[in-house]
N, C-alpha and C positions, 0 to 999 in steps of 0.2 A: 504494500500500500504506500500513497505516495508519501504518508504522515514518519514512516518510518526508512524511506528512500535515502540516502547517505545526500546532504547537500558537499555539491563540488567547490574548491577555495581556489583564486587563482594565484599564483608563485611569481613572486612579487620583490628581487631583491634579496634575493635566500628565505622567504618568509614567506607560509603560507597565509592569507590574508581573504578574509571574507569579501563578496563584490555589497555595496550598501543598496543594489540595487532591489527593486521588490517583483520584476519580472524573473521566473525559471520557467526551464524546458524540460518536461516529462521524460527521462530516457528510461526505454521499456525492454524488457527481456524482451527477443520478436520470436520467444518460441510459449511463453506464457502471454504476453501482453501484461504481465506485472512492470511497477516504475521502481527500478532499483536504485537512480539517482535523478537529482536536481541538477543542472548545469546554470549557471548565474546568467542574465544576458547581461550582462557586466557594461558600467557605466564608461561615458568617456573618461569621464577622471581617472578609473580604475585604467584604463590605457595610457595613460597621461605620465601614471607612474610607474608602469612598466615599461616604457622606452624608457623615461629618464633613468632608471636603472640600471637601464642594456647603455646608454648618454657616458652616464658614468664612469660604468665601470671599464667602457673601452680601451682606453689609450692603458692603462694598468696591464689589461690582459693582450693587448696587442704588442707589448713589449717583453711578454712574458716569453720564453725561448721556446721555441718548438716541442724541443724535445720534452718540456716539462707539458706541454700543454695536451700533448697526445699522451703524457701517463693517466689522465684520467680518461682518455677514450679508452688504455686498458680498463681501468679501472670502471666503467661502465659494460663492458663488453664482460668482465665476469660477472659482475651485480647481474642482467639480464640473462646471464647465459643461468644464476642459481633460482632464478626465480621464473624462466619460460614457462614453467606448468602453469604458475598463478596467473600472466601473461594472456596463456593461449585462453584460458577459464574465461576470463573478462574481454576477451576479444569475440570469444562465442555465445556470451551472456547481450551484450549490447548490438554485436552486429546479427550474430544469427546462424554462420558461417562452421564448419564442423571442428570438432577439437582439437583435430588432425591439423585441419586447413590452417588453425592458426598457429600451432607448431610449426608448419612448414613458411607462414607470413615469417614469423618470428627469428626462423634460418636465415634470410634472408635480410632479416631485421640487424642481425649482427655483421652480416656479410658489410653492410653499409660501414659500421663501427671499424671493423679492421679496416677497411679500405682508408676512413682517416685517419687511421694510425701510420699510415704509410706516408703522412702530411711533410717530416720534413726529407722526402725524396718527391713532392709531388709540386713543394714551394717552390725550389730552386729555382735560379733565373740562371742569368747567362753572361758572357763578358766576352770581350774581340777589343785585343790591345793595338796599338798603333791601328787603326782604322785611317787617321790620315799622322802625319811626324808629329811626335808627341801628344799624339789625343787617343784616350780610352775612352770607350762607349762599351755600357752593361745596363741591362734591368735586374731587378727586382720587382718582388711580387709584395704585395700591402693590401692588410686587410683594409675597410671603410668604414665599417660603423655598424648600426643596427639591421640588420635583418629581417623581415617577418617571412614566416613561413602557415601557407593556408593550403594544410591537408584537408583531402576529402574525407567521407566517412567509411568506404569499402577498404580501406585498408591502415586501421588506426594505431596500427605499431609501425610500420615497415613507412610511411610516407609522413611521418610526423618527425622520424630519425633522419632526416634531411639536414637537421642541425648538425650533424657530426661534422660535415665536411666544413660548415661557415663556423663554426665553435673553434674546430681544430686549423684552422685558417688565422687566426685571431680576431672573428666579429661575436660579438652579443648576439644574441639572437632571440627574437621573440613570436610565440605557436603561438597561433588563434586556433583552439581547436576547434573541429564538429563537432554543431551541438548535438547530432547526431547519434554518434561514436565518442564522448569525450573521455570514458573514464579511462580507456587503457593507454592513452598520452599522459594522462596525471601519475598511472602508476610508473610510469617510467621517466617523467620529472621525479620523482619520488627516488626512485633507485639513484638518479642522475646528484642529488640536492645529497645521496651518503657518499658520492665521491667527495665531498668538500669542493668542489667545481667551485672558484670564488664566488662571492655573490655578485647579482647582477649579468654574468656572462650568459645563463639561462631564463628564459622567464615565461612561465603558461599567464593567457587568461582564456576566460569562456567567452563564449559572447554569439551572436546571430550571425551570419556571414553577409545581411546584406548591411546591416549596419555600423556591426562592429568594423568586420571586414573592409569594411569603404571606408571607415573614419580613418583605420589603420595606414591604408592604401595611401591616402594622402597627406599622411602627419609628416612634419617637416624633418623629422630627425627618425627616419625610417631611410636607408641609402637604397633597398631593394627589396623585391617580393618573389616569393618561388610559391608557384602554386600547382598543383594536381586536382582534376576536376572537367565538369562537363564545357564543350568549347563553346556555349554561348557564355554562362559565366565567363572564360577565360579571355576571352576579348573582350570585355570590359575591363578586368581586373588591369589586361596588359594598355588597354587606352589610358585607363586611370593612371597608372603608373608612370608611365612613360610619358606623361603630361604632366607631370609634377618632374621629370627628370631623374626620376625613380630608374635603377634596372629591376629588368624584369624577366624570371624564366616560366612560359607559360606552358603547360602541358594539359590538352583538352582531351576529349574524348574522343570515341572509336567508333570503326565500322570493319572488323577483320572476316575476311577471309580466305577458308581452306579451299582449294584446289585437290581434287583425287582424281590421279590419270589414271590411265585402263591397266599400267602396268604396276601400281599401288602391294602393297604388300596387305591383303585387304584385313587378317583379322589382328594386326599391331593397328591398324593405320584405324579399322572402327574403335580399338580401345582409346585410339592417340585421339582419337577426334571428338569422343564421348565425353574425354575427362576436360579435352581445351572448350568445350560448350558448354558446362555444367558446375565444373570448377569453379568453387567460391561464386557458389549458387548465380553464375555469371556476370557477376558482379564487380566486375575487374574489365578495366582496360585493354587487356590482353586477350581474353575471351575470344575464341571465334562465335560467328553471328552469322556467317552465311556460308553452306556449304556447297561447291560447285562439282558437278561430278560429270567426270566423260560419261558421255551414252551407254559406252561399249558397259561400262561397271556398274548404271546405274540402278539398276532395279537389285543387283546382288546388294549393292552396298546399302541401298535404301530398308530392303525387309531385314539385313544386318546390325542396321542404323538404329531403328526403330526397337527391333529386340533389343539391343544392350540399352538402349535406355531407358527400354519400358523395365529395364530388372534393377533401375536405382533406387535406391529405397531413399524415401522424402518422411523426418522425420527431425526432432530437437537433435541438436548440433554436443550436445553430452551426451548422446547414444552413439556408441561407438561402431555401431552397425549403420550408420546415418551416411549417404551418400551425397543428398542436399539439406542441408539447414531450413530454418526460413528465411525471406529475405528481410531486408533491414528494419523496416518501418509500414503499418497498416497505409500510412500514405500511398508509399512507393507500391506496395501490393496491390491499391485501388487502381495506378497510375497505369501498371502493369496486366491488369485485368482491361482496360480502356482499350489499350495498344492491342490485347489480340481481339477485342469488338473489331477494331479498325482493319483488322487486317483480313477476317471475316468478309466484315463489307466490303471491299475493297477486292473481293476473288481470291482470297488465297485458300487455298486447298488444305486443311485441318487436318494431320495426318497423325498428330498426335495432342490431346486437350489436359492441359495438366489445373485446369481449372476445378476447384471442389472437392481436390484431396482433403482426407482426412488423416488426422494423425491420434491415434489414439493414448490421451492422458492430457494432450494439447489441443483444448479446444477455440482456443480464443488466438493461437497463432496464426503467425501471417506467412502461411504453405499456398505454394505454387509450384505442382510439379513441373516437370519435363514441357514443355511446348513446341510441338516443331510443326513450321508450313513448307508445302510445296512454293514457292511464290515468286515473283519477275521480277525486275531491278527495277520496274519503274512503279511499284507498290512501298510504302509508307513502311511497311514493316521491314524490307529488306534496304531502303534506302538510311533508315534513323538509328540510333544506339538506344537500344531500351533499356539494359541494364538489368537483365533479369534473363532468366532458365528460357527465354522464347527464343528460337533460331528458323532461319529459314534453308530450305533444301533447294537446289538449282543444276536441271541438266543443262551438261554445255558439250556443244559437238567436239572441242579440240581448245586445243592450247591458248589458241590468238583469242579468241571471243572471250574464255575465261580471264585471260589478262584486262583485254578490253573492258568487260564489267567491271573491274577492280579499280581500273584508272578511274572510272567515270563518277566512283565514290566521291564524294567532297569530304570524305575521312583519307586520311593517308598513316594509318598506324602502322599494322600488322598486314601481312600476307605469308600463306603456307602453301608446299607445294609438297603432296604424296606421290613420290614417282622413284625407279631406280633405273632412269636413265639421265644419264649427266647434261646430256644435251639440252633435253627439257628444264630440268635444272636451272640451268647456265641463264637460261635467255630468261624464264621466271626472275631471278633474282637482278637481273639485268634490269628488265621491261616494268618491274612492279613499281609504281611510285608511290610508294611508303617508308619508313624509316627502320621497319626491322622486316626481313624474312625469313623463315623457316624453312627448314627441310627436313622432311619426313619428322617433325614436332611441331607440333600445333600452338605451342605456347612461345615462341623468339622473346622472351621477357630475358635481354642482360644482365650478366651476374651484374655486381657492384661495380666492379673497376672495369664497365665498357658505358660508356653513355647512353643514356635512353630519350628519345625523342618521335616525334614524329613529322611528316609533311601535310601540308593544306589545314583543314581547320584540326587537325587533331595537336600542333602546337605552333603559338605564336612566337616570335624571335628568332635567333638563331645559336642563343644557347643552350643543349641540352641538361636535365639533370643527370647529377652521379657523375664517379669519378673525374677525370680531368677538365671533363666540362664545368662541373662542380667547382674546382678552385678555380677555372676562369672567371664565371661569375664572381665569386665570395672574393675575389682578390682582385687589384689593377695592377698592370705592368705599368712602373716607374722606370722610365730610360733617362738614365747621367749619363752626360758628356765630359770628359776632362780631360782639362788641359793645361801644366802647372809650367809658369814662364818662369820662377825665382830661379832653379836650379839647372843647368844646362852643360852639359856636356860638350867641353870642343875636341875633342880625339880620346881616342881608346884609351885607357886609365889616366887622364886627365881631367879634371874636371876644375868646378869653381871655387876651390877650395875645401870641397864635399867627397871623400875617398869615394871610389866607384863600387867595392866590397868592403859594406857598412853591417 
């Protein structure tokens, strides 16, 4: 009940601290529809003192040495790594997602963390002496200042830990979490606040995303925003941004798909393609959405398609037999239930209805099985990102038409190609215009230290997040010139009164 829901505090300067506001947001188990926390929609003031904290403490922890400043990215990377069970609990409790699935967020969640450990080989800058008689030229890299970082809600471990890299960089850095998903960023501010991290170099608050978010966005002592989320929000966030003079790395959503030639390895490539549609109840960026299948394969793959999914079991994400969770929020399940009305209307052929599951023990959960249409690229369901267990199924005569439908996306995420010929291969990862492609894997999501991005609306800018793109953003190259006239040399071991081996 919500009288006994834990209210959330935001992290404020080493100091957990109440918001004075008198708005909260219900956040609900999405396998009971119980409200196990309050989120604050936290006032501007309460933002006001969370940057000046990040203000602060900057220039102190920018001149802190590297090497000291990545001991507490060890030092978090064991905290997470003893506490992952409680982690993945509160990851499957608020989103919905299976116990499993957030063990395996949380893998990955760490992978972030080492990769800034790897901060002072990743700083380094560069130097070229005599570039012209007696002049050196070299950069370095420098942090800038405050940071905010605005994680979405589908993955509230693994995109919240964005900070490592701008922490381990030397910036402050301040999360607006999802009011969504907020609790499992506070539990890992929490683990974060027993490294002894100085204060101020981290700071949570809660708050709404269009409000807070947007006050955020444009506060004068914010140098940049990294966000993860859907691409209409992200073109704004990155207008707003970069209209204040802000940097900005934008990362929107999706429209992937898998490709299965006739020469497919057909019962790997049905399991590979089950888990990349289903996976974190498809609620990921990554997800495939549209499957395109040669002719010659398609009727095998489809009655194949259809069996293994119809044997996923849809049930709460603590049952370890649970193959889908529920999804996030009764919103999003209503919003989700609309999109396949539309897609009904609209001619698509219903090959699979995952509407009106029950789950037994959970009756007030928000379950949507398996959903899959036959349906054309010029239908609403196969052109939009729904963000839910709905995919559509698509024959395509040969190779060129299924690229062609893929370009003609105005997503440019993901693209996968099932085949074991190279050729096909080749000209796939050539032709696709998107920013990750697969082969024979359905999921191209880059460890930590490869950048992740995408083209067209799926990201704005041109810096990706993770790894090296990472500290481009969080850092600027400083280029000095020099070039010292007092001291000069007129012939070999002569000088101006200055030995030449001093």
């Amino acid at each position: 009940m919500a009288e006994k829901a834990m209210v959330l505090k935001n992290f404020i300067n080493g100091e957990w601290v109440e918001s004075r506001t008198q708005e909260f947001a219900e956040v609900r188990n999405s396998a009971t529809d119980e409200v196990i926390a309050l989120c604050p929609m936290s006032l501007q003031s309460d933002a006001d003192q969370a940057v000046q904290a990040g203000k602060d403490a900057f220039w102190e922890w920018r001149t802190t040495p590297i090497p000291e400043r990545i001991e507490y990215m060890f030092a978090l990377k064991q905290k997470m790594q003893e506490n992952k069970s409680e982690l993945a609990k509160i990851i499957s409790a608020e989103h919905g997602k299976t116990y499993k699935e957030g063990l395996d967020e949380l893998t990955r969640t760490l992978q972030y963390v080492e990769d800034a450990c790897a901060m002072p080989q990743l700083m380094k800058g560069a130097y070229t002496e005599d570039i012209a008689h007696g002049v050196d030229e070299y950069f370095v890299r420098e942090p800038l200042g405050v940071f905010l970082v605005l994680p979405p809600f589908n993955f509230p471990a693994m995109i919240p830990t964005y900070f490592v890299w701008a922490v381990a960089a030397g910036n402050p850095v301040l999360i607006k979490s999802s009011s969504i998903c907020p609790m499992t960023v506070q539990k890992i501010v929490e683990l974060v606040q027993e490294t002894g991290l100085p204060k101020g170099v981290l700071n949570l608050i809660h708050g709404s995303g269009s409000g807070m978010g947007n006050y955020l966005i444009s506060h004068p002592d914010i140098v940049g925003v990294s966000f993860v989320g859907s691409s209409q929000v992200g073109l704004e966030i990155y207008k707003g941004a970069t209209a204040h003079g802000k940097r900005a790395q934008v990362q929107g959503g999706a429209k992937n798909h898998a490709l299965v030639m006739d020469d497919a390895v057909m019962d790997e490539t049905i399991k590979n393609v089950v888990s990349s549609c289903f996976g974190h109840i498809g609620e990921r960026c990554f997800a495939v959405s549209n499957v395109l299948v040669a002719e010659a394969v398609y009727d095998e793959f489809k009655e194949k398609f259809l069996a293994a999914t119809k044997a996923l079991k849809v049930g709460s994400g603590t049952d370890e037999t649970t193959n889908l969770g529920p999804v996030v929020s009764r919103k999003h399940l209503n919003k989700l239930l609309e999109e396949i009305e539309i897609g009904v209307e609209e001619g698509g052929k219903l090959l699979l209805d995952g509407r009106g599951v029950k789950v037994e023990g959970y009756p007030n959960g928000y379950f949507l099985g398996p959903t899959i249409f036959e349906a054309e690229p010029e239908m609403h369901i196969f052109q939009e990102e729904l963000f839910g267990p709905v995919r559509c199924l698509k024959k395509v005569k040969d190779l060129d038409e299924a690229i062609e439908i893929i370009n003609q996306s105005r997503y440019g995420h993901t693209a996968v190609i099932y085949t074991e010929t190279g050729a096909y291969a080749r000209d796939f990862i050539q032709q696709c215009e998107v920013g990750q492609v697969g082969v024979n894997i359905g999921t191209p999501a880059p460890i930590a230290f490869y950048p992740v991005g995408g083209r067209k609306l799926s990201m704005y800018g041109s810096t990706r997040g993770r790894a090296n793109d990472a500290v481009d953003f969080y850092t600027d190259k400083k280029v000095v010139v020099t070039r010292w006239l007092k001291r000069k040399v007129k012939e070999a071991g002569k000088s101006t009164g200055v030995p030449v081996n001093w």
